[in-house]
TIRO-2110 file (N, C-alpha, C; in Angstrom, 1 decimal):
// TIRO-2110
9.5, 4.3, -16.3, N, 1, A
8.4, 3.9, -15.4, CA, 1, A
7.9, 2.5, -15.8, C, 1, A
7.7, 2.0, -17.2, N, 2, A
7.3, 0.8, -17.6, CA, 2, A
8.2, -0.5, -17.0, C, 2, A
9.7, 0.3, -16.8, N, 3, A
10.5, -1.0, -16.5, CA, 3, A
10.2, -0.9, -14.7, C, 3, A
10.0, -0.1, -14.0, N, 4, A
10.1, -0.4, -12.4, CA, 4, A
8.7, -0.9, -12.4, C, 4, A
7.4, -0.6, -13.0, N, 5, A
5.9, -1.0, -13.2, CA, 5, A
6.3, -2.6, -13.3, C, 5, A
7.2, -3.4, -14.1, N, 6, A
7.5, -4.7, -14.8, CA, 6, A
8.1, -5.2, -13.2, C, 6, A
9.4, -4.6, -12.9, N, 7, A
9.9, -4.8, -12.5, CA, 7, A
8.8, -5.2, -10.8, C, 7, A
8.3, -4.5, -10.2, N, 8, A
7.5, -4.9, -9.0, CA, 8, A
6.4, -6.0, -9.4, C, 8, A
6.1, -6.1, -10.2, N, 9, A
5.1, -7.6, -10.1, CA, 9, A
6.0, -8.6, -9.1, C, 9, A
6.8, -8.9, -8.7, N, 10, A
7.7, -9.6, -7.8, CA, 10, A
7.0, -9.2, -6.9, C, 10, A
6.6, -8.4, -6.6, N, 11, A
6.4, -7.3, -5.4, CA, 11, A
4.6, -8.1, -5.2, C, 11, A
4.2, -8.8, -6.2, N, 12, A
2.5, -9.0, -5.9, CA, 12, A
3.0, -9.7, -4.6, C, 12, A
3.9, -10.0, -4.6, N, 13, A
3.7, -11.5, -3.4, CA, 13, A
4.5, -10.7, -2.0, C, 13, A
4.3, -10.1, -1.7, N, 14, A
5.2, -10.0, 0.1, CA, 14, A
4.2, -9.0, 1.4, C, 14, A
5.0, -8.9, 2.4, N, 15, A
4.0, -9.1, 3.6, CA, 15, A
4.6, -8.7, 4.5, C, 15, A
3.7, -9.5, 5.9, N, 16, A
4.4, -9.2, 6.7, CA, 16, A
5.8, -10.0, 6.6, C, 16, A
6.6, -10.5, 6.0, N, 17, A
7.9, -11.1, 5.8, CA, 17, A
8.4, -10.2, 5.0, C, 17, A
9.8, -10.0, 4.4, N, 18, A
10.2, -9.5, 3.4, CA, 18, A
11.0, -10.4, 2.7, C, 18, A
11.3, -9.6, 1.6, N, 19, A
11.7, -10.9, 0.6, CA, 19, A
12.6, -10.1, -0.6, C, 19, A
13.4, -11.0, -1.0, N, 20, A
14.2, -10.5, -2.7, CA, 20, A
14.2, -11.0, -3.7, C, 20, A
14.3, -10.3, -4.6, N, 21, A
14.3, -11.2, -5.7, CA, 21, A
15.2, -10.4, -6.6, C, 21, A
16.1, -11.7, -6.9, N, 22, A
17.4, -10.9, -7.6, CA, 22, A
17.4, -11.6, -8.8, C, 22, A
18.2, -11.2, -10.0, N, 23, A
19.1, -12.3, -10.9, CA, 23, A
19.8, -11.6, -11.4, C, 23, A
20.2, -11.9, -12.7, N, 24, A
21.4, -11.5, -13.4, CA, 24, A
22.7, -11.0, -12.7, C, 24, A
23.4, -12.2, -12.7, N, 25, A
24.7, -12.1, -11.5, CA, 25, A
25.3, -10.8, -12.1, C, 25, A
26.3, -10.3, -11.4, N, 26, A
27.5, -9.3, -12.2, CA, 26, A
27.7, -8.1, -10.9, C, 26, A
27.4, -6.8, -11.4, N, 27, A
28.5, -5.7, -11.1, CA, 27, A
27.9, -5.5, -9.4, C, 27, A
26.3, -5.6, -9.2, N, 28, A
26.5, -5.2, -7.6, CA, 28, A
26.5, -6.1, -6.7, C, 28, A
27.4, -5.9, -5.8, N, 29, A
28.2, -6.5, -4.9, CA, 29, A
27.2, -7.1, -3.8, C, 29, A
26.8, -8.4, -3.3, N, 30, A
26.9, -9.0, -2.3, CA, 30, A
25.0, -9.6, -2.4, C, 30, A
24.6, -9.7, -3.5, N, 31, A
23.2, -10.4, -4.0, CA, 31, A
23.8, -11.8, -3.5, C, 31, A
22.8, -12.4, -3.4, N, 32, A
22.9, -14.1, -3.4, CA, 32, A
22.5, -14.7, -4.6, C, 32, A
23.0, -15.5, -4.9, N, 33, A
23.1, -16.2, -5.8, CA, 33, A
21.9, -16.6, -6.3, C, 33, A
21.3, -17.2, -5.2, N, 34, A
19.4, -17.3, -6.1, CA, 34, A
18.0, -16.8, -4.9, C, 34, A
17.5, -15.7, -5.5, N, 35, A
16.7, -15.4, -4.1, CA, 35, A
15.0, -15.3, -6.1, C, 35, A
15.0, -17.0, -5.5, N, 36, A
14.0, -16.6, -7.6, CA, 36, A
12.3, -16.6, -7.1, C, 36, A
12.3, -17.3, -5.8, N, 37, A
10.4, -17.3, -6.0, CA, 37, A
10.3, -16.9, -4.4, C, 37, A
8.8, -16.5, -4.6, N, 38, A
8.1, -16.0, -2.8, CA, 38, A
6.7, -16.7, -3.2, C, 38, A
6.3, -17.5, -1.9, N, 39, A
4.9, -17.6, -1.9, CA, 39, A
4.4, -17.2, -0.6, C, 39, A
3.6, -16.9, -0.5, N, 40, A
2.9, -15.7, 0.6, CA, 40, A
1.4, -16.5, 0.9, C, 40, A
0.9, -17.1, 1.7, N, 41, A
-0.4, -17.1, 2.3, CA, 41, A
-1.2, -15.6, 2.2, C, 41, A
-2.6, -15.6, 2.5, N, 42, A
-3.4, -14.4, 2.4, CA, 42, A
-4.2, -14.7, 3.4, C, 42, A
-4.7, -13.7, 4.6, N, 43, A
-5.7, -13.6, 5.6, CA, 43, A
-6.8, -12.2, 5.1, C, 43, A
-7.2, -11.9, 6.0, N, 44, A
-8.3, -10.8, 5.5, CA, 44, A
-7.5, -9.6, 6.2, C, 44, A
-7.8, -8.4, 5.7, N, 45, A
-6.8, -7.0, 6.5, CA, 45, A
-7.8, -6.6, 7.4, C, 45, A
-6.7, -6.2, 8.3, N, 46, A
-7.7, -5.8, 9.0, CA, 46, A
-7.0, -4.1, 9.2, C, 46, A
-7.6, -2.9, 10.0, N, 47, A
-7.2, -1.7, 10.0, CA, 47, A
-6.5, -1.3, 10.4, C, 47, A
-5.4, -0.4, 10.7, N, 48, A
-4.6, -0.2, 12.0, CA, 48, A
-5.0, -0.1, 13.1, C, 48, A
-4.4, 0.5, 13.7, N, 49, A
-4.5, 0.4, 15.7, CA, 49, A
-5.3, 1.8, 15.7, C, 49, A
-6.3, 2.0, 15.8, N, 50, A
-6.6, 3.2, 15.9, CA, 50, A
-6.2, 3.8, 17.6, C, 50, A
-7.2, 4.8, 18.3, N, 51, A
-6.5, 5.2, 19.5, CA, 51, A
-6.5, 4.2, 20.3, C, 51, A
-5.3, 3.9, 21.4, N, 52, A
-5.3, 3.0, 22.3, CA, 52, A
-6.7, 2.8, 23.3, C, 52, A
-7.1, 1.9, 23.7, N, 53, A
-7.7, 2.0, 24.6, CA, 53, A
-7.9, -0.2, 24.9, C, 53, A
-6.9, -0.9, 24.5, N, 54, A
-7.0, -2.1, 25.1, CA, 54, A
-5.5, -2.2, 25.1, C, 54, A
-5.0, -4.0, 25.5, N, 55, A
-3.8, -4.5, 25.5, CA, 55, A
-3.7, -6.4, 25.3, C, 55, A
-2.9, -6.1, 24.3, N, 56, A
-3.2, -7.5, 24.0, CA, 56, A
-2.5, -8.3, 25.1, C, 56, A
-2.8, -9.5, 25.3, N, 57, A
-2.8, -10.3, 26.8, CA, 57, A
-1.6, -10.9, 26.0, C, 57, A
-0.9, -12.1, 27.2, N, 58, A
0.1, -13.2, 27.2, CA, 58, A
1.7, -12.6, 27.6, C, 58, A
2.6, -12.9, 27.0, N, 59, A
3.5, -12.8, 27.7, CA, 59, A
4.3, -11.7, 26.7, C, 59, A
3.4, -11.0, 25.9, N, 60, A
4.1, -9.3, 24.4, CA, 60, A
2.7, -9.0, 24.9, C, 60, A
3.1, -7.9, 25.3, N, 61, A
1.7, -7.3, 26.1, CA, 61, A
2.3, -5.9, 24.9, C, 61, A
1.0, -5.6, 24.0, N, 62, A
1.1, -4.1, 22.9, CA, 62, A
-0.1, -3.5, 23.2, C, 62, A
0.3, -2.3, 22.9, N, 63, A
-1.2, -1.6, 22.8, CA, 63, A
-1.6, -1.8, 22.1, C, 63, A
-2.8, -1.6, 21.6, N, 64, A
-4.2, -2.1, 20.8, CA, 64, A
-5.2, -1.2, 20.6, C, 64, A
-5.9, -1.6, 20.1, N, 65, A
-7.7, -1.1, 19.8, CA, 65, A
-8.7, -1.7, 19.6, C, 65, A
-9.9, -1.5, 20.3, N, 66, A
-10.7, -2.8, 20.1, CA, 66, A
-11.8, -1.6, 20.0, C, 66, A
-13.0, -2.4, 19.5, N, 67, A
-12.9, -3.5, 18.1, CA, 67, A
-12.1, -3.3, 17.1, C, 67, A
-11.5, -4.4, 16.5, N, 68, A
-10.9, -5.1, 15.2, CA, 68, A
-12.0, -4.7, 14.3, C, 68, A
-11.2, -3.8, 13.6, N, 69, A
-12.1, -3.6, 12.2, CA, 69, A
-11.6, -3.9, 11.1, C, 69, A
-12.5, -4.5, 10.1, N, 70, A
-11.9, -4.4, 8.8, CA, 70, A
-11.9, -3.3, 7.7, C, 70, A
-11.3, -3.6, 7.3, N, 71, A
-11.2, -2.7, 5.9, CA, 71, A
-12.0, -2.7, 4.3, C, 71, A
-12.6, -4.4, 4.4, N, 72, A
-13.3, -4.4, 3.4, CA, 72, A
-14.3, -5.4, 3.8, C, 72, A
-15.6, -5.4, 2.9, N, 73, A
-16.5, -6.3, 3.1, CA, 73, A
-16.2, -7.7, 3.0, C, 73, A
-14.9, -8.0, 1.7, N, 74, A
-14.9, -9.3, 1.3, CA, 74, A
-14.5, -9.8, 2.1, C, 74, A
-14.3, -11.7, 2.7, N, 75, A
-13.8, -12.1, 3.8, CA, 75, A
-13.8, -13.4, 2.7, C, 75, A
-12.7, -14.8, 3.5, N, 76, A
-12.5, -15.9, 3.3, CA, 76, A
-14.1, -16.3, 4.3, C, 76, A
-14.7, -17.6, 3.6, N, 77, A
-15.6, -18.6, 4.1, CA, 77, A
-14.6, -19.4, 4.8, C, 77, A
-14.7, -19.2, 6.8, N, 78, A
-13.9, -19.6, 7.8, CA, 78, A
-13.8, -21.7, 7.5, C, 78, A
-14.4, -21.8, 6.8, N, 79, A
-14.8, -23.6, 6.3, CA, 79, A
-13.9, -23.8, 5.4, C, 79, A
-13.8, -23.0, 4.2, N, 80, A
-13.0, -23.7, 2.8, CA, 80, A
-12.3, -22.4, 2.1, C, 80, A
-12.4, -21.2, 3.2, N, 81, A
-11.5, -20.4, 1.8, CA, 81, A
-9.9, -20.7, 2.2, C, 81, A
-9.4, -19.4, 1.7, N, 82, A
-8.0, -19.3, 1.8, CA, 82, A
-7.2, -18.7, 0.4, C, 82, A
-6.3, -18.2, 0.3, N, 83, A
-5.5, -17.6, -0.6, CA, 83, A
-4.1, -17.5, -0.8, C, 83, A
-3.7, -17.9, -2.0, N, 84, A
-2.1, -17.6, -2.1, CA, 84, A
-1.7, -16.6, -3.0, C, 84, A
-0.5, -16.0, -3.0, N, 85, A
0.0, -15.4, -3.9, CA, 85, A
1.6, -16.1, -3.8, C, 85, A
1.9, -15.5, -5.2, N, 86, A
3.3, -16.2, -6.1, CA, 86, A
4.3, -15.5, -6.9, C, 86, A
5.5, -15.8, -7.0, N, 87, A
5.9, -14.9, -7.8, CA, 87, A
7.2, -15.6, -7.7, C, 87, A
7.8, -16.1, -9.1, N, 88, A
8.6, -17.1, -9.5, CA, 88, A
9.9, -15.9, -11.0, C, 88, A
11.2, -16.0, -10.5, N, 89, A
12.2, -15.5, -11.7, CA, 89, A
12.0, -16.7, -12.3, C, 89, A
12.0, -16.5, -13.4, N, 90, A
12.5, -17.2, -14.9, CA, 90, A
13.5, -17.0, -15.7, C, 90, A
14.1, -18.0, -16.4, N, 91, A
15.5, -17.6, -16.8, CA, 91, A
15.3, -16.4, -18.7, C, 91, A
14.1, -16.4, -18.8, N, 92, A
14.0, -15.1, -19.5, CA, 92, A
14.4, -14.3, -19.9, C, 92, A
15.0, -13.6, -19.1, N, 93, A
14.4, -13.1, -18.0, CA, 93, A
13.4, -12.8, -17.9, C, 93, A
11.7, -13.2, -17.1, N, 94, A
11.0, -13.0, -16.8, CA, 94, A
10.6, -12.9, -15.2, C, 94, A
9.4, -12.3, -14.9, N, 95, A
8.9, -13.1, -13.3, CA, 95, A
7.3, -13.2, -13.7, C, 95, A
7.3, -14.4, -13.3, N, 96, A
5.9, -15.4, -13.5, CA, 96, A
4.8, -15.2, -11.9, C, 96, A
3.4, -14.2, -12.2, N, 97, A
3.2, -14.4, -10.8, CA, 97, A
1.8, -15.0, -10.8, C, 97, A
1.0, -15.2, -9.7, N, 98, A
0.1, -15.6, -9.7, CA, 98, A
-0.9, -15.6, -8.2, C, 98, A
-2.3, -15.5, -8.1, N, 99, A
-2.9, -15.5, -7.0, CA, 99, A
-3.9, -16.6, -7.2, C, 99, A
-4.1, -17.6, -6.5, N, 100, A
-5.1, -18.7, -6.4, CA, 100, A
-5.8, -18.1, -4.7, C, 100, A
-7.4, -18.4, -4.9, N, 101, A
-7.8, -17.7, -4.0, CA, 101, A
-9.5, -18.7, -4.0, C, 101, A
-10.0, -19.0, -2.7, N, 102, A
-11.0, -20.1, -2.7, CA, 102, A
-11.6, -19.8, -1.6, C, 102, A
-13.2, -20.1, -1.7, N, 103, A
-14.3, -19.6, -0.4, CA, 103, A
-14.1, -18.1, 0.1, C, 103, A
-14.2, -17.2, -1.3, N, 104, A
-14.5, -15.9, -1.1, CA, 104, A
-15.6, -15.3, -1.3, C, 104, A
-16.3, -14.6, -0.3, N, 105, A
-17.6, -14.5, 0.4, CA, 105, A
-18.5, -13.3, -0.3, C, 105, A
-17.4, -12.4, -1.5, N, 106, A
-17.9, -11.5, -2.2, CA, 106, A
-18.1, -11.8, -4.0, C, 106, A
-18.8, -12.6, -4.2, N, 107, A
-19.1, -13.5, -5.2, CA, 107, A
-19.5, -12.0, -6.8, C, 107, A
-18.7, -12.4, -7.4, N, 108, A
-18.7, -11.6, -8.9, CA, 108, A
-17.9, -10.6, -8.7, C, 108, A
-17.1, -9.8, -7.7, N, 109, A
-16.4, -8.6, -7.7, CA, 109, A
-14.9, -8.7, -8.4, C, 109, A
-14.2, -7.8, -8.4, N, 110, A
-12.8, -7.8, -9.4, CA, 110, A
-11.7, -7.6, -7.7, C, 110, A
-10.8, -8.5, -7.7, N, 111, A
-10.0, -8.4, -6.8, CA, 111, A
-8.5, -8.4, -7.6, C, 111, A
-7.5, -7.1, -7.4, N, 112, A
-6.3, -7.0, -8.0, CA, 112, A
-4.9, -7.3, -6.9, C, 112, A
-3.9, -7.4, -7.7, N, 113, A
-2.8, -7.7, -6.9, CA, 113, A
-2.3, -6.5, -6.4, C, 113, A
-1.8, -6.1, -5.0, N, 114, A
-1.5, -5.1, -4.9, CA, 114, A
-0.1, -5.2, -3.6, C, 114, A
0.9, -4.1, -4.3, N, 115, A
1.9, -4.4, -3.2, CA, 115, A
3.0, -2.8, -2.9, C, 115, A
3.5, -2.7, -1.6, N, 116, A
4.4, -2.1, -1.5, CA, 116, A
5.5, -2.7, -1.6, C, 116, A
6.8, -1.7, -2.2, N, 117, A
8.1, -2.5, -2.7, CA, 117, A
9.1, -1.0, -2.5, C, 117, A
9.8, -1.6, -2.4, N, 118, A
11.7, -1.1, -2.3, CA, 118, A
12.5, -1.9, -3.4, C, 118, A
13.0, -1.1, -4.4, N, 119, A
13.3, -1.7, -5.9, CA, 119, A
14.7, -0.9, -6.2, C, 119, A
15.4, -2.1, -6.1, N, 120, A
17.1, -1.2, -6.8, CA, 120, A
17.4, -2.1, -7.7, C, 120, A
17.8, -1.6, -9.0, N, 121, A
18.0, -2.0, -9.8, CA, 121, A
19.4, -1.5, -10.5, C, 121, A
19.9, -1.7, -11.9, N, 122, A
20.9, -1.4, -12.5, CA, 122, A
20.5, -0.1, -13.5, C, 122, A
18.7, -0.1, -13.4, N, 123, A
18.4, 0.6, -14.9, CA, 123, A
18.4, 1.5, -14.6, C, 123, A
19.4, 3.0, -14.4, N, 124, A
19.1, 4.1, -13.8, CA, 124, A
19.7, 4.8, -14.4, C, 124, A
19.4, 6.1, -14.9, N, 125, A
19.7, 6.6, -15.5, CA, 125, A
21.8, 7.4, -15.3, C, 125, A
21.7, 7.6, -13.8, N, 126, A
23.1, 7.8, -13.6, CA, 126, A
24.1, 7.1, -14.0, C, 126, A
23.8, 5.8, -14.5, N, 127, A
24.6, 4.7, -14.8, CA, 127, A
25.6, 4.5, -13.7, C, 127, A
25.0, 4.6, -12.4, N, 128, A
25.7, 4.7, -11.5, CA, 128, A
26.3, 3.1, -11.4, C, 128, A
27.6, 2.4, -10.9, N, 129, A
27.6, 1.0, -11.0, CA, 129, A
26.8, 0.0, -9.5, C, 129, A
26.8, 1.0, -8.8, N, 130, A
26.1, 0.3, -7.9, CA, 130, A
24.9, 0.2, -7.5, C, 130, A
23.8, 0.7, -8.8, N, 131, A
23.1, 0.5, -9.3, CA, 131, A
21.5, 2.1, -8.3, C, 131, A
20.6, 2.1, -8.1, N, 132, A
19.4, 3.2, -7.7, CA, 132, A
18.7, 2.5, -7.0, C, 132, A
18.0, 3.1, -5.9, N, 133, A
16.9, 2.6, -5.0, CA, 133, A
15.8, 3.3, -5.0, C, 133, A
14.7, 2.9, -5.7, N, 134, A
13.5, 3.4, -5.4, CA, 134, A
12.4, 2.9, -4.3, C, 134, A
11.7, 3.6, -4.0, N, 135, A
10.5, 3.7, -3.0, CA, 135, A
11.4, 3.4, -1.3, C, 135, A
10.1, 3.5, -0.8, N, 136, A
9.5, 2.1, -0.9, CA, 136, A
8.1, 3.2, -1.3, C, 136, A
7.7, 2.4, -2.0, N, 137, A
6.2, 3.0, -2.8, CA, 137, A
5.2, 2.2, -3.1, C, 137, A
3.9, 2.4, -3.0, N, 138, A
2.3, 1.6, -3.0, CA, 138, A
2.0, 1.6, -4.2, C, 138, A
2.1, 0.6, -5.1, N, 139, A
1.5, -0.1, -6.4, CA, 139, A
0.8, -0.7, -6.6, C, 139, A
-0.2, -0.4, -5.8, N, 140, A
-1.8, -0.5, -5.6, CA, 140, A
-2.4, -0.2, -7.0, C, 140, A
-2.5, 1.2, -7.2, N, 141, A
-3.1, 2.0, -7.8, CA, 141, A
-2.8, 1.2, -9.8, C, 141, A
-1.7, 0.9, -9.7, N, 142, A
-0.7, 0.9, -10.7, CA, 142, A
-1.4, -0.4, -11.3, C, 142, A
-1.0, -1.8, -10.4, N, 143, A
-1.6, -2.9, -10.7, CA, 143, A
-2.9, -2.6, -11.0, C, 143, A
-3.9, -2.5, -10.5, N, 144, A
-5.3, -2.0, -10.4, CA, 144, A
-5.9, -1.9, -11.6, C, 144, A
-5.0, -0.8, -12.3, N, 145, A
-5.4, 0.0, -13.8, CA, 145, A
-4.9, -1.0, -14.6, C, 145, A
-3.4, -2.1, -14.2, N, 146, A
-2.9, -2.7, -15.5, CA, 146, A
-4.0, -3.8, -15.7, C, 146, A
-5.8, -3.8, -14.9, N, 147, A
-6.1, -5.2, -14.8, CA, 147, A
-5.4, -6.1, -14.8, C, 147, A
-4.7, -6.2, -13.2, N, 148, A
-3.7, -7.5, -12.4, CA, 148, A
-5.4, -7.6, -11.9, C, 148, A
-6.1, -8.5, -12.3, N, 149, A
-7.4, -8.6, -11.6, CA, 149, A
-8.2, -10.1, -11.9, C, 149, A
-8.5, -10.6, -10.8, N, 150, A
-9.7, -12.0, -11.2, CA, 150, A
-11.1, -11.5, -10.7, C, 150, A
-11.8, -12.3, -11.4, N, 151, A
-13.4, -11.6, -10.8, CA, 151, A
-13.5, -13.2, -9.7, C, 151, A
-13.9, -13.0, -8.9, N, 152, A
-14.4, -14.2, -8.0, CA, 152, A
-16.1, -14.8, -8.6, C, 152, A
-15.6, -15.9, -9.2, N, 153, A
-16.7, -16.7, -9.5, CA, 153, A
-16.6, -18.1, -8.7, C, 153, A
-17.9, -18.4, -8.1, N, 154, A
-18.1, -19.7, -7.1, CA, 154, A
-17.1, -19.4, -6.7, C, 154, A
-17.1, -18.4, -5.7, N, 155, A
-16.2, -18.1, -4.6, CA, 155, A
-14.5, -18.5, -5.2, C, 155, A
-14.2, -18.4, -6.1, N, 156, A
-12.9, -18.4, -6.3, CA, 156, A
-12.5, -17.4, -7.3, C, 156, A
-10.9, -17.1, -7.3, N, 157, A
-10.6, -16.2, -7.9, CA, 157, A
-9.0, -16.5, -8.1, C, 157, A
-8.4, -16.9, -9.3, N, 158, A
-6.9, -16.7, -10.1, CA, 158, A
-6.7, -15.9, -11.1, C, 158, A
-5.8, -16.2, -11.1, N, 159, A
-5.1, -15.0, -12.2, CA, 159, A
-3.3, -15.4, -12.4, C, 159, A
-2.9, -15.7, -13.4, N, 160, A
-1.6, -16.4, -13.7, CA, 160, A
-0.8, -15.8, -14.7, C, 160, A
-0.1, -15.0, -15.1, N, 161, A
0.5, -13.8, -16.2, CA, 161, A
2.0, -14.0, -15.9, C, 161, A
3.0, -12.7, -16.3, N, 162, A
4.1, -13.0, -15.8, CA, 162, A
4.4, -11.5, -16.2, C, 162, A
5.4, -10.7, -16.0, N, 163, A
5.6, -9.2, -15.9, CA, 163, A
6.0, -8.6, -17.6, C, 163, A
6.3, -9.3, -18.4, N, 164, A
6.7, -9.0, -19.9, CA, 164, A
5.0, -9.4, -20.6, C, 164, A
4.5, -10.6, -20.3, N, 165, A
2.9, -10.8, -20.6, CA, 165, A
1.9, -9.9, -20.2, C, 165, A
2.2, -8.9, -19.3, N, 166, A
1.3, -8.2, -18.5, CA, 166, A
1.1, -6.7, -19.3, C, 166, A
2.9, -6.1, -19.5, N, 167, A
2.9, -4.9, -19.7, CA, 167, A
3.7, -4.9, -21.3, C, 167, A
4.3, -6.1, -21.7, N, 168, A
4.7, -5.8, -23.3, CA, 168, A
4.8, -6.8, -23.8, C, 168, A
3.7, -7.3, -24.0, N, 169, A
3.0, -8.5, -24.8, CA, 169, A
3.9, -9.0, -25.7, C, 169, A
4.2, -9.7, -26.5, N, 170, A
5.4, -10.0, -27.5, CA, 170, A
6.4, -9.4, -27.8, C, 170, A
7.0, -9.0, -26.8, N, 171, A
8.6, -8.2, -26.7, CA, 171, A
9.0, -9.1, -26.9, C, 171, A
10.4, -8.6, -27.2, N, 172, A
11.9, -9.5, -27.3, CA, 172, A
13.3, -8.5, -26.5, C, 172, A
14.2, -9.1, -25.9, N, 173, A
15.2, -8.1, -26.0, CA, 173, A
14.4, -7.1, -25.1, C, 173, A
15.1, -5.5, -25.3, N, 174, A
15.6, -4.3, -24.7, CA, 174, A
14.3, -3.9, -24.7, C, 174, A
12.8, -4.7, -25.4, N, 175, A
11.7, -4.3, -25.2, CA, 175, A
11.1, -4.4, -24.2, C, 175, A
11.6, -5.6, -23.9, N, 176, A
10.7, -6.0, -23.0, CA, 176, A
11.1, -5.1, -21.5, C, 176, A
10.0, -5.3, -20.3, N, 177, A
10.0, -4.9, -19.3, CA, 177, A
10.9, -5.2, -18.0, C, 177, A
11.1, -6.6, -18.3, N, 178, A
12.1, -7.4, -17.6, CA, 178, A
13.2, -7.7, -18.2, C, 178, A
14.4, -7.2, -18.2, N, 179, A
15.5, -7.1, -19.0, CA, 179, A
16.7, -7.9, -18.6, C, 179, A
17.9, -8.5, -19.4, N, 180, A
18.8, -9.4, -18.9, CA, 180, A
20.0, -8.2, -18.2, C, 180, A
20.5, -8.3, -17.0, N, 181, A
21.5, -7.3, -16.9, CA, 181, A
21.1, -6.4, -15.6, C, 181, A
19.8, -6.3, -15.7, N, 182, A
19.1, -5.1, -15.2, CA, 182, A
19.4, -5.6, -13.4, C, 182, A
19.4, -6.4, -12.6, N, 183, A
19.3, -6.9, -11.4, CA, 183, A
18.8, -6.1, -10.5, C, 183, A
17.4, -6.8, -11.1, N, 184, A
16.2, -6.5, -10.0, CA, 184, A
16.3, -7.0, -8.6, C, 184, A
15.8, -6.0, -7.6, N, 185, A
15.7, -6.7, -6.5, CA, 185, A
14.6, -5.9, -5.8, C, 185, A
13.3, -6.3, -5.7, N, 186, A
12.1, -6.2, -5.1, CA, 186, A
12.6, -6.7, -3.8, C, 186, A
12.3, -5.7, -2.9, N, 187, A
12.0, -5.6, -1.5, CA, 187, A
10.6, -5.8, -1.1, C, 187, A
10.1, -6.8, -0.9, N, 188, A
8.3, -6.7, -0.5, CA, 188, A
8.6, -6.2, 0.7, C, 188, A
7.4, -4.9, 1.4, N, 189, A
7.3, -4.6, 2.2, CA, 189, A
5.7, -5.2, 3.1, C, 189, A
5.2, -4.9, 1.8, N, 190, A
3.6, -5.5, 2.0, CA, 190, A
2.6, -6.2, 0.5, C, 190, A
2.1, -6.8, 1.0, N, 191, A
1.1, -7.2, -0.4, CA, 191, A
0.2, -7.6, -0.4, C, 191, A
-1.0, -8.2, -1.2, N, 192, A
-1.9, -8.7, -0.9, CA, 192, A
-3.0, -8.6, -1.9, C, 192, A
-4.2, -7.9, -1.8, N, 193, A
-5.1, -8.1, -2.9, CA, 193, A
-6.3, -6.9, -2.3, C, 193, A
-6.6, -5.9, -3.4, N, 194, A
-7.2, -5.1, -3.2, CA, 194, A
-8.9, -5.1, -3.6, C, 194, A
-9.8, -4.8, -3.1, N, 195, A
-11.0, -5.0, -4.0, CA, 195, A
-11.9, -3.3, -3.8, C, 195, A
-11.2, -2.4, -5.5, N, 196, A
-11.9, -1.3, -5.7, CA, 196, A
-10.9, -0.2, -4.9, C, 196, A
-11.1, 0.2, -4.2, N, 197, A
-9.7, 1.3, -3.2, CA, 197, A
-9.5, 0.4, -2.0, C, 197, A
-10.4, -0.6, -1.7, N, 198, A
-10.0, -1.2, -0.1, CA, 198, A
-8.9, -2.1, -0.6, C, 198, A
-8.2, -2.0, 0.8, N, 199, A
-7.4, -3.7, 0.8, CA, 199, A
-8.1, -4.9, 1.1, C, 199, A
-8.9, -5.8, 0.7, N, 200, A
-9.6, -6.6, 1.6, CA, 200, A
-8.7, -8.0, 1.5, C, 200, A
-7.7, -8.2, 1.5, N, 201, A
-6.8, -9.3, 2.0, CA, 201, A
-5.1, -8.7, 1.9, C, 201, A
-4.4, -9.3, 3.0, N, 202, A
-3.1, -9.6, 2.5, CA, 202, A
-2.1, -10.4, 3.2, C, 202, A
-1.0, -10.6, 2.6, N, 203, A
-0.2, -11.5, 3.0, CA, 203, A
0.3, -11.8, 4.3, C, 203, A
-0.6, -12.9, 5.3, N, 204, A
-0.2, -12.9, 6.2, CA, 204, A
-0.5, -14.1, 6.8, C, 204, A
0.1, -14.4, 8.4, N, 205, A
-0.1, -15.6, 8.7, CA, 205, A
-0.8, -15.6, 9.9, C, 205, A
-1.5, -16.7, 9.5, N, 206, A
-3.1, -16.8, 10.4, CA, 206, A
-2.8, -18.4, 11.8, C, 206, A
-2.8, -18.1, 13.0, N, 207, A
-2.7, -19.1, 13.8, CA, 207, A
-4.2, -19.2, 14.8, C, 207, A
-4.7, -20.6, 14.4, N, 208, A
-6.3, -20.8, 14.4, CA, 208, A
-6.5, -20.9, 16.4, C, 208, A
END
């Protein structure tokens, strides 16, 4: 559990895009060569579609629901906020991630990194060679408890760690969480940033 927990920090960063992140070249067949960083914009979330009852206009006419609701109190200041998340391989093997986040409108609260991910790796117990697929599964809850967390002070909030600093502080080797050999590959499905059980941001793209 400690190594797929290490292993999704990759995962702080994805969205509506998806993304991989691979390394340690070798036994499974048809990775790319370098898939090492994702950076992801952040908008505010909003809910799902609850029952139809509108249609969004132009020329992708979907069903809808109106009103647009949100899911958390916190929101970007429409003037000066905005938010990124990050998440960079290192030859470490590590992954280095990070959220910078500015003109956030819920001043002193704890905001964590939170993401769904799809993760196949090499570390499985079958020693199978073409390696196990887990989830796709919400590690929300997971980040949350490891305090992946910034408090928003004067409306901003970062946080900059990396996945062996997070969960095995001065490892070396076979200790650590992120391992040479292992070839991780985080599927981001979704990500973003949670505040308390709500989602109140995630990775997405905003056209004004």
């Amino acid at each position: 559990m400690r190594r797929i927990v290490g292993a999704i920090l990759c995962s702080m960063v994805g969205s509506l895009l998806l993304g991989s992140v691979a390394f340690a070249a070798g036994m499974r067949p048809g990775e790319p060569k370098k898939a090492n960083k994702i950076q992801l914009t952040l908008a505010r979330n909003w809910a799902d579609q609850g029952v139809v009852n509108d249609t969004t206009t132009g020329s992708l006419s979907l069903p809808a629901h109106h009103p647009a609701a949100t899911t958390d109190a916190c929101a970007f200041d429409s003037a000066t906020g905005g938010g990124k998340l990050s998440a960079t391989v290192t030859g470490t093997p590590d992954i280095k991630f990070a959220i910078k986040m500015t003109g956030v409108t819920c001043e002193g609260v704890n905001l964590c990194l939170a993401a769904t991910i799809k993760l196949t790796t090499q570390g499985c117990t079958s020693a199978d060679p073409m390696g196990c697929t887990a989830g796709p599964t919400s590690f929300d809850a997971i980040l949350s408890a490891a305090n992946l967390c910034c408090t928003v002070t004067g409306g901003a909030c970062t946080l900059a760690t990396s996945a062996n600093a997070a969960f095995s502080p001065g490892c070396s080797g076979a200790a650590c969480v992120i391992t040479a050999g292992s070839q991780v590959n985080a599927q981001i499905l979704d990500s973003g940033v949670t505040h308390g059980a709500n989602r109140a941001f995630s990775s997405a793209l905003f056209v004004p």
